[in-house]
C-alpha positions, 0 to 999 in steps of 0.5 A, a space after each residue: 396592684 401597688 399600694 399607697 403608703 399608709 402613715 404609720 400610726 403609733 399604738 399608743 396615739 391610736 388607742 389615745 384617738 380611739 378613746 377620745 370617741 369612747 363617749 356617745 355624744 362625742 361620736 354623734 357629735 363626729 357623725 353630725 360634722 361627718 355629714 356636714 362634709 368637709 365646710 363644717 359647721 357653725 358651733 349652733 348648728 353643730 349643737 342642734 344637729 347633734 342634740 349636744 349643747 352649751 358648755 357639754 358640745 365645748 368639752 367635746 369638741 375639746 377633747 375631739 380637737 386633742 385627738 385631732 379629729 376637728 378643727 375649730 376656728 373662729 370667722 368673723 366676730 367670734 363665730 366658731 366653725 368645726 370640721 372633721 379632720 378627714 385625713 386624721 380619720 382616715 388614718 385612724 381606719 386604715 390603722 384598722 384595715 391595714 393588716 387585714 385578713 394578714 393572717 388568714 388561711 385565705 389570704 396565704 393561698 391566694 398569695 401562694 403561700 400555702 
């Protein structure tokens, strides 16, 4: 079975994504946009279904933009829409699983390698 290409993605930027999520409002706040699938959601109800409001949801969804994980953008007259960035998420976990079970005695008999 051939593989897709995964992107590669550098150590560094990874371990920089991963600690932008390593704040429990900000990961329920991914989670709250994650089931809100791929439309988002307006900055109000983002606020209400995560229980993160006012000026905290803000420096959230800040430093969750930096990371690249949503995307905000404004509709209409200043209304602000987010949504995850799924594509960057999905190469944040396939940086994970790439490799996995590569070293594992398993794996190299399955492969013929032992």
């Amino acid at each position: 079975m051939k593989q897709t290409a995964i992107p590669e993605l550098d150590l560094e930027v990874a371990a920089s994504t991963f600690a932008a999520l390593g704040s429990e409002q900000r990961l329920a706040v991914l989670r709250t946009l994650v089931r809100a699938g791929p439309e988002g959601l307006r900055i109000g109800e983002l606020g209400e279904r995560s229980g993160v409001t006012g000026s905290t949801l803000t420096h959230h969804m800040k430093i969750l933009s930096q990371a690249g994980l949503v995307t905000q953008q404004k509709q209409g007259r200043s209304i602000l829409c987010a949504a995850v960035a799924y594509d960057e998420l999905r190469t944040l976990s396939d940086f994970l699983l790439r490799e996995c079970c590569a070293d594992s005695q398993t794996h190299h008999k399955e492969n013929g390698h032992g």
